[in-house]
Every structure is written in structure tokens, then in C-alpha cells.
N, C-alpha and C positions, 0 to 999 in steps of 0.2 A: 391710157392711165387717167385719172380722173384726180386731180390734187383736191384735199379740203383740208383748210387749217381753222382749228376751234382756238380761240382766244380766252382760254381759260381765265384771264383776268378781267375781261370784261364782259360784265352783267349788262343785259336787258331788260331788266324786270323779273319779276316770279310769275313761275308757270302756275295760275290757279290750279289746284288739286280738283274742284269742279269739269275743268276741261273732260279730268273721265266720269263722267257723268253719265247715265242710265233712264230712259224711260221705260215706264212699264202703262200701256195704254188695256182699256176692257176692249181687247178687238182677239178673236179668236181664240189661244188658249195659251196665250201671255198668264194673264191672273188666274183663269179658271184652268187646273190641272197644271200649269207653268210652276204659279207660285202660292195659290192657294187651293187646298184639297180637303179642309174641314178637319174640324176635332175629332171625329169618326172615322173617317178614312184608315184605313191599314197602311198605309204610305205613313211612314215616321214624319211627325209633326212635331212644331210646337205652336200649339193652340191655331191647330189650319195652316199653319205656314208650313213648307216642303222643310225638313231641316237637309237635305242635300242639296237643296236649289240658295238653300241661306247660305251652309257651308262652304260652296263653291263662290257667293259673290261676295262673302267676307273675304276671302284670299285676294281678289284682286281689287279691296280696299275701296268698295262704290262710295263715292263722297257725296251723293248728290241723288234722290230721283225725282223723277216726272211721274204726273197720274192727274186724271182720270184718262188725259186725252192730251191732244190728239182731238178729234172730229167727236170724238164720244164725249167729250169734257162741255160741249156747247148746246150738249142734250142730256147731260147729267146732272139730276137733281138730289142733290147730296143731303135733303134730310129725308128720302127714299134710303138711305143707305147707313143710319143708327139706330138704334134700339133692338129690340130680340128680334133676331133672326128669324124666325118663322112669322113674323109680323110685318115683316118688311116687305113694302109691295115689286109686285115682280113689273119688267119694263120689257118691250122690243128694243133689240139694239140694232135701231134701222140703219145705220153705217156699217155695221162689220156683221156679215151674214143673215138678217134678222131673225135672229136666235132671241132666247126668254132670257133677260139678266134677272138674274135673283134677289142681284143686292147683297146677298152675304159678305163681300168683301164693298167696305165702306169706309168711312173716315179712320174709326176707332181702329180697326185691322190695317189701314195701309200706315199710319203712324204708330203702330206697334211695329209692324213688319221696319221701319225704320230705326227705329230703335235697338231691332236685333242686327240692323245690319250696320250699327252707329254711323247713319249718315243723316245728311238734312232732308227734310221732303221740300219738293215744290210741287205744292198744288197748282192745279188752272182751273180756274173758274167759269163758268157762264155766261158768256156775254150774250150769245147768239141767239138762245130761247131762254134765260133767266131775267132777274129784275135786278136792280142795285141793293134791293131789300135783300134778298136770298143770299148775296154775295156779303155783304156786311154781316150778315146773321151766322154765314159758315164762318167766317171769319172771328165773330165774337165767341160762337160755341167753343172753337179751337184753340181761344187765345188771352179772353179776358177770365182773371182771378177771383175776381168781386163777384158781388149778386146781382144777375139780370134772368134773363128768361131764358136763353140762351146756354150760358154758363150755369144753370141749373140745370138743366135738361140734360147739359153730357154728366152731370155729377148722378142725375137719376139711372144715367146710362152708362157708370161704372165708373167713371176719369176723375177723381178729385180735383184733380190740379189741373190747372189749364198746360196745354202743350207749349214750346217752340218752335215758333214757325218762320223761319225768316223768308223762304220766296213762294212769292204768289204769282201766279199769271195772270194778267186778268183779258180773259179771252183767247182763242186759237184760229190759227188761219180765217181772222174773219174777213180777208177776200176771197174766201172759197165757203168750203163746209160750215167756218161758223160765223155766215148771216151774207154771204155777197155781197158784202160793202164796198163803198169806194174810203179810200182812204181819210177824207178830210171827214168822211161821216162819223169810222172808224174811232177816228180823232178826236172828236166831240165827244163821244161814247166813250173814250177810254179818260178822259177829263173827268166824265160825270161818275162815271164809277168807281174810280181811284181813290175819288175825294171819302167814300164811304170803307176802302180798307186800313182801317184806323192800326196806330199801334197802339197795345193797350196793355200798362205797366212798364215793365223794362223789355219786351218784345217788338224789336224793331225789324218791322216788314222790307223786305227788297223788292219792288214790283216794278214787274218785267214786262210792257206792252209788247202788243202783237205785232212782229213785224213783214216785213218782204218775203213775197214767194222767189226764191232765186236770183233771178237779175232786175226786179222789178223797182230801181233806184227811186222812182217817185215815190213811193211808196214811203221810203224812208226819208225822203226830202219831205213829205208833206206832215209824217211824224216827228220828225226833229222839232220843225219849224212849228206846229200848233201845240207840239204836249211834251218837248224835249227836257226842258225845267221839272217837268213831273214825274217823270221815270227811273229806275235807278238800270235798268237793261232794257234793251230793245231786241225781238228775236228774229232770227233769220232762217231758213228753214232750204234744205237743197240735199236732192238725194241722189246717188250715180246711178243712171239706168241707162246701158249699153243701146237701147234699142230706142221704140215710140211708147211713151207713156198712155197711148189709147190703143193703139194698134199691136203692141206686143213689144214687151219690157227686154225680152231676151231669156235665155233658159237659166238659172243658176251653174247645171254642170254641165249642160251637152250646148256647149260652144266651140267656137273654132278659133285661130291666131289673132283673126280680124278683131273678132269681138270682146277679147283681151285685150288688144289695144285700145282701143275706143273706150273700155271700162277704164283705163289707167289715165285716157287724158280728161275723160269726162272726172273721174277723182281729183286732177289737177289743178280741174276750173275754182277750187273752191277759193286757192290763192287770188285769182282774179275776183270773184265775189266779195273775199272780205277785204280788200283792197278795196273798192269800187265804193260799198257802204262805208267803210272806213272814213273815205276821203268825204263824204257828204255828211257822216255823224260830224268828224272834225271843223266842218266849217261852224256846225252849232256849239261841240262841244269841245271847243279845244284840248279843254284840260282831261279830257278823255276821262269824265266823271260816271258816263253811260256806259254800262258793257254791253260789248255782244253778245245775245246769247245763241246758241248754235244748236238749237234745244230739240231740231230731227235733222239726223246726218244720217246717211249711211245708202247699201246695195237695197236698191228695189228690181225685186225679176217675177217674171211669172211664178205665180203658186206653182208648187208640184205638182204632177198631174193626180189624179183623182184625190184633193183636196177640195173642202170648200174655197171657192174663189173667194167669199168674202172673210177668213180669215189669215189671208198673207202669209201663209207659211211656205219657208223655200230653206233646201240647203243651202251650207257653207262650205265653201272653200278653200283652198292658198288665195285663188285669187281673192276673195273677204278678206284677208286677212292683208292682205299687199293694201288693197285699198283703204284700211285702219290706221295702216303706219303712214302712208300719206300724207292720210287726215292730219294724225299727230302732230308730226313735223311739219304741217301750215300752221297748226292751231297755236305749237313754242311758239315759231317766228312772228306773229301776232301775235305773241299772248302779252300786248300793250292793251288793248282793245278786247280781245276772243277771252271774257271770263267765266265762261262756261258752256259746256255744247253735254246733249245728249243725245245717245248713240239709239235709234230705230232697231229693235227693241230689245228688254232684254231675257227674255223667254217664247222661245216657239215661232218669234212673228218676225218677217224682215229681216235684218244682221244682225242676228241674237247669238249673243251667249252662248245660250245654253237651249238643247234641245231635249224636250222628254216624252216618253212615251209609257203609260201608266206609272208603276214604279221607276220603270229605269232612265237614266239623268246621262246626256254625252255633253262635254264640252268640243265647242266648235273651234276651229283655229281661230276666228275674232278674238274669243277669248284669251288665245294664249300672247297675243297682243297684247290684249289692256293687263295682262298679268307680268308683260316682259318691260313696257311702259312704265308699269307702276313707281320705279322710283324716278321719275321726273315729277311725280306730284308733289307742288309748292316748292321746287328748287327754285334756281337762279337759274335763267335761258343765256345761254354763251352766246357770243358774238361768233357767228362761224360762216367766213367766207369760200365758197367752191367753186370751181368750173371743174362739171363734171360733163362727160361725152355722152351722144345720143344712143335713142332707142328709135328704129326708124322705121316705117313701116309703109305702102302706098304712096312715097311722096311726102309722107308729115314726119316730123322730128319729136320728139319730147324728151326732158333728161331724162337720161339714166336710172340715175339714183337721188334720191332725196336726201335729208340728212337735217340732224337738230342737236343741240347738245345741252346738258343743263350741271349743273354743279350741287350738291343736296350740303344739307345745314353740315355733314363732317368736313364736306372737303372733297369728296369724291367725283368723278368726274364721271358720267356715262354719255355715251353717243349713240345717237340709234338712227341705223341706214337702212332705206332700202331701196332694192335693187328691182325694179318693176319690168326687167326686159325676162321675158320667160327663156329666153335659147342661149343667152350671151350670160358668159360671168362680168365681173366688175371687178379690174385691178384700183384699188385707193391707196394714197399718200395721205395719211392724214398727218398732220404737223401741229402737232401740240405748242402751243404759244401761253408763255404765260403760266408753264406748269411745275413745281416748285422743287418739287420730289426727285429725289438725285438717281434713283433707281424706276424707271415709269414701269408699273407692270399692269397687264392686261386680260382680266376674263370677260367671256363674254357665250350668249347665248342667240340661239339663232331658229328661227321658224324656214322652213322650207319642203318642197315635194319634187317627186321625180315628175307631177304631171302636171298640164293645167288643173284639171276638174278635181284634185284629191280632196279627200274629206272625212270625214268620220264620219260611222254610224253604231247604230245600236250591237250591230256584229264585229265592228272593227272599230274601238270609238278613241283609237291612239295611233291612227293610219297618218295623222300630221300633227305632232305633237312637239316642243321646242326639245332642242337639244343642248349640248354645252360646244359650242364655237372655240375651234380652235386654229381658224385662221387669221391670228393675227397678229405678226411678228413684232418684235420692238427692237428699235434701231436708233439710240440716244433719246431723242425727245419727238420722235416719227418713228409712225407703226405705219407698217404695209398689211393691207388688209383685202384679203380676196373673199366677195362674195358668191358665192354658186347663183345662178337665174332663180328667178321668182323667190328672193329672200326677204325676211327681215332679220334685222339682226341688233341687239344691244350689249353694247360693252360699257364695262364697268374699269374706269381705267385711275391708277391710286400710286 
């Protein structure tokens, strides 16, 4: 038996709504065929945007995306990408397959595309091959009202009104792909370029320097300490892959017991991670002014086979989706710190969404996650203490089940567990504390498969789909709550 009691009277904070947050990078066929298809195309649009791939990420309420990059964002020159289309010069995109970018989808298209999906955009900008010039310049095109050169040129190019922009990046992994820097250099460079993303009018910018690859704690100890005063988020980037990130990731679905394990505790690590940064932001910033940002999570596996290997396309499965709810429920429990994370990606590439192929559009079980999650965006994170029992495997332990709870602006209380042991169920006690309502009653919904590897496809695209959860009984002010293996599950409790 596994006890957890949620202290429905005691708040930790609000869960940023950002946490489910989305990138959408030009790497493969995320933007191109994912989410843009052109005013031409036979594929129902509006003005190039997929209206199925819109309809489907307005339901699970995206607050938040990322663009250009990613690695592509540190070789992307973004006034390559306004004015008429057929003028816009073409580019290799030497990171993600070296395929020809067009440029058709560019500033004007990705903050329209925002618009329809009423969420904030977060650009990233150039540090790695741009100037400070270019970055100030996107920045003024996008933002300032008044008359400059800039701000004329998007009005030649259709936009009267300047945009709202509130986050920028300025730069991406630039200890790797954008520029091999050491940190204190990084550092300096993210001083000098900062000073030029102005805000201008009543558009007040959030800028989010580049942070740690995984466990690389210097990293963030030498950004605190040289430009922590300067930033309003620092990003941290770590992604689960069962296997060797050079040698072989692992398969998406033709895996064994073992390697379900190892995806579930490598998902786990990420508590230790924002712990770790956590404690080295806090020495700079007590008053915990700086957010995390968590702006690439997610399953990295080998491409499918006969794909292009440089655009990252892998199926999804329960187990994606086991590894989402994880996520989640570290991201509540920090969400003092964790103000926002985006999920690797959200069309076609990595732990997407959503997969398509010409016309036809499947939702992956990831999605039915961020869709079963959605009402913990911007609640109130519960105090919720557990000892819950192991999942054991070769010698190594990990819990169970995870578990987070939050309370939304009515009153409502949801829970969401999951249960990461693929063979064993989970008997739970959970013990409501703190809950007011003289009658407690409980619905709830629940993701799960009879296999490891299930998943949807373009033949079968409802093979793991959520259902309505009906185990869980109520008993005064304690529900006994049995999960079936490899579940997630949230309850909606009133």
C-alpha cells in the first residue's frame, strides 16, 4: 500500500501555466508539413498554418512557444525570413539534415501562428553566428511603435502595430552547437548583448540566458555569479535517453523490461537536476527572482528506421507518455523555481504531440498528458506528503509512483499519479487533509496500455487513448485508489 496525503490547505506557490510550454524548432518537419503548409496547399489552412494541427494544440491550452531553435536559432538570420515570400533568400540547414530552408515561415508567420493559438512567443536569438546589431534590430522590428527603420520596414511588410513580446533568449546551448563556449565567455556575451534587447513602450521583455547542459553545475555557478542581476530566467536543458547519446539512444518501441527501467529512472534524474541548480541559483538569488527555464525536456531515441537521421523523428508511446507525467509532477513540486519548461517538440520531431503525415494529423499519448494536466495550469501546488513503495529491478529501487496536487481559482482539487512500474498495480491511500466539503466526490481520467511499446498510428491513431477512471473509491475524507501498470492518472476531486 503506498499512503499519500494532500494538504489541501496548504499552498506552495502557483503552478506557472508556462510549465506546459511547447517548442517548435526548423529541424525536420516540425514547421515544414508539421505546422506550416502554405496558402496553396490542399491541406485546410489558415493562411499556411495546418488548421488541424492549430485545433488540436488550442485544446490542450499551449501557453507558451519556442522558435527558431534550438541549434538552428544560432544560424538563424531572421531578416532572411520577412518580406514576400518568393524573395526571401533560401539557406542550408546545416544542423538538421542539410535540406534547403525557404524561409517562408518567419517572424510575421510564427507570431501569427501565436496568436491563433492565444499563447506568448519566445523567440531565441543569435548569439553564436549573429551580432548584437541584428539582435537589437529583431527586437526593435518586433516591438517598437514609433518611427525607426526597423519599425518601418515590418509596417512595409504588412504589421502596423508593433507586436508583444515578452520572452526572448538570447542564445542557445552555447556550450555546444551555439559557439563552444566556456562559460565565463558565454557570460560576458550574454552582458553585452542583453544591454541591447531594450524594452520599448509598455513591452516589457523577460530575458532568459543560456544555461547548463544537464548536470553541468559550473556552468550555472559561473552565470549567476557574472550576469545573475541581468536575467529574468536561466535555462537548463536535459533529455531522457535509455541508451548512449553517441553510440545509440535506444529504440522508441522495440525495447525490453530493462530499458523501461532505465527510461523511468533516467525521467527521475530531473528532481535531482533542479535541485542541484536550484541550490547554486539560491545562493545568488535567494529571493528566487530568476526562473528556471526547462525550455528542452523530453524522450530522445533513435530516428525510425528509414528516416532521415537528421530530422529526429521517433514514435510515441505509454512509455512517452509515463515519462511526461513525471516530468510534471517534478516541475509542481518546484514550481518555486521551475517557471517554465518546454517540451522537445511539438510536431513530427522528438516527444511531439502530434504526428502527421500529408493530410492526416494522429495525436500521440504525450499529448493526451498535456491535455489530462491541463487543469493544474496557474492553480495553487498542494503540500503533499507520500511514502509510496518500490519499483525494483537488477538490484536498483525507484518509487513507485509519483504524485503532485494543485487546487484551481474554484476550489477544485485534482491529483495526478503515476504509476511507472509496467507489471505491478498500485494500491493508494490518499488522505485528503484540509478538505472542506462534507460529501468528497471523485472523477477522474486515466492514460494507460496493455503493452510497453503501444502507440498510435495513422491506421490505429486511438490504440492509447485516456479513458474515464473509475477506480477510486471514497471513504469519509480518504479515497483508495488502484492504478493498473504503466498508468497515468488525474482526478478531479470536489
Amino acid at each position: 500500500m503506498h499512503n499519500v496525503i494532500v494538504n489541501t490547505d496548504i499552498s506552495k506557490g502557483k503552478i506557472n501555466k508556462n510549465i506546459y510550454g511547447h517548442f517548435a524548432e526548423h529541424l525536420g518537419r516540425c514547421i515544414y508539413e508539421g505546422i506550416w503548409v502554405g496558402e496553396d496547399s490542399p491541406i485546410p489552412n489558415t493562411k499556411g498554418i495546418r488548421n488541424d494541427v492549430l485545433a488540436a494544440l488550442k485544446n490542450i491550452k499551449v501557453p507558451v512557444l519556442r522558435w527558431p531553435g534550438g541549434c538552428f536559432a544560432d544560424e538563424y538570420h531572421w531578416k532572411d525570413g520577412v518580406g514576400p515570400r518568393e524573395g526571401r533568400k533560401r539557406m542550408v540547414n546545416t544542423h538538421w539534415g542539410g535540406v534547403v530552408e525557404n524561409n517562408h515561415f518567419g517572424t510575421h508567420e510564427f507570431l501569427l501562428l501565436c496568436e491563433l493559438l492565444e499563447c506568448e512567443p519566445y523567440i531565441c536569438g543569435n548569439v553564436g553566428s549573429g551580432t548584437v546589431q541584428e539582435m537589437s534590430e529583431w527586437v526593435e522590428y518586433m516591438t517598437f511603435g514609433g518611427e525607426s527603420p526597423m519599425a518601418n520596414w515590418r509596417k512595409e511588410n504588412g504589421r502596423e502595430q508593433p507586436w508583444k513580446l515578452k520572452y526572448f533568449g538570447v542564445g542557445n546551448e552555447n556550450w555546444g552547437c551555439g559557439g563552444n563556449m566556456r562559460p565565463e565567455y558565454y557570460a560576458d556575451l550574454y552582458r553585452r548583448f542583453q544591454t541591447y534587447v531594450r524594452n520599448y513602450g509598455d513591452n516589457k521583455i523577460y530575458k532568459i540566458a543560456g544555461g547548463a547542459n544537464v548536470d553541468d553545475y559550473n556552468w550555472t555557478e559561473v552565470l549567476m555569479k557574472n550576469a545573475g542581476w541581468l536575467m529574468d530566467g536561466l535555462s537548463l536543458h536535459y533529455y531522457t535517453i535509455p541508451g548512449d547519446f553517441w553510440l545509440g539512444k535506444g529504440s522508441a518501441l522495440d525495447f525490453e523490461e530493462a530499458e523501461w527501467f532505465i527510461t523511468m529512472k533516467k525521467a527521475l534524474h530531473m528532481d535531482e537536476l533542479i535541485t542541484k541548480h536550484s541550490t547554486i541559483m539560491d545562493k545568488y538569488d535567494p529571493e528566487k527572482r530568476v526562473g528556471m527555464i526547462i525550455d528542452e525536456w523530453g524522450t530522445w531515441f533513435d530516428v525510425e528506421p528509414g528516416t532521415n537521421p537528421g530530422f529526429l523523428y521517433q514514435q510515441n508511446s505509454i512509455r512517452d507518455a509515463l515519462v511526461a507525467g513525471v516530468h510534471f509532477n517534478i516541475f509542481h513540486n518546484h514550481a518555486d523555481r521551475v517557471q517554465m519548461t518546454n517540451i522537445a517538440q511539438t510536431v513530427n520531431v522528438l516527444q511531439a504531440m502530434i504526428l502527421t503525415e500529408g493530410e492526416k494529423m494522429i495525436l500521440t499519448p504525450t499529448y493526451h498528458v498535456f491535455d489530462m494536466f491541463k487543469v493544474h495550469q496557474d492553480a495553487e501546488v498542494l503540500a503533499v506528503e507520500s511514502a509510496v513503495g518500490s519499483y525494483e529491478m537488477g538490484g536498483e529501487a525507484l518509487p513507485q509512483v509519483t504524485v503532485s496536487a494543485s487546487k484551481d481559482a474554484e476550489g477544485k482539487v485534482h491529483v495526478s499519479l503515476v504509476n511507472i512500474d509496467h507489471a505491478g498495480e498500485a494500491e493508494i491511500s490518499l488522505d485528503l487533509r484540509g478538505f472542506a466539503a462534507e460529501s468528497v466526490q471523485a472523477s477522474g481520467t486515466i492514460l494507460t496500455a496493455d503493452r510497453m511499446n503501444a502507440h498510435n498510428t495513422f491506421e490505429q491513431p486511438d490504440a492509447v487513448a485516456p479513458k474515464s477512471f473509475d477506480g477510486a473509491n471514497v471513504e469519509g475524507g480518504r479515497l483508495s485508489v488502484k492504478l493498473p501498470p504503466m498508468s497515468v492518472v488525474t482526478l478531479a476531486i470536489h
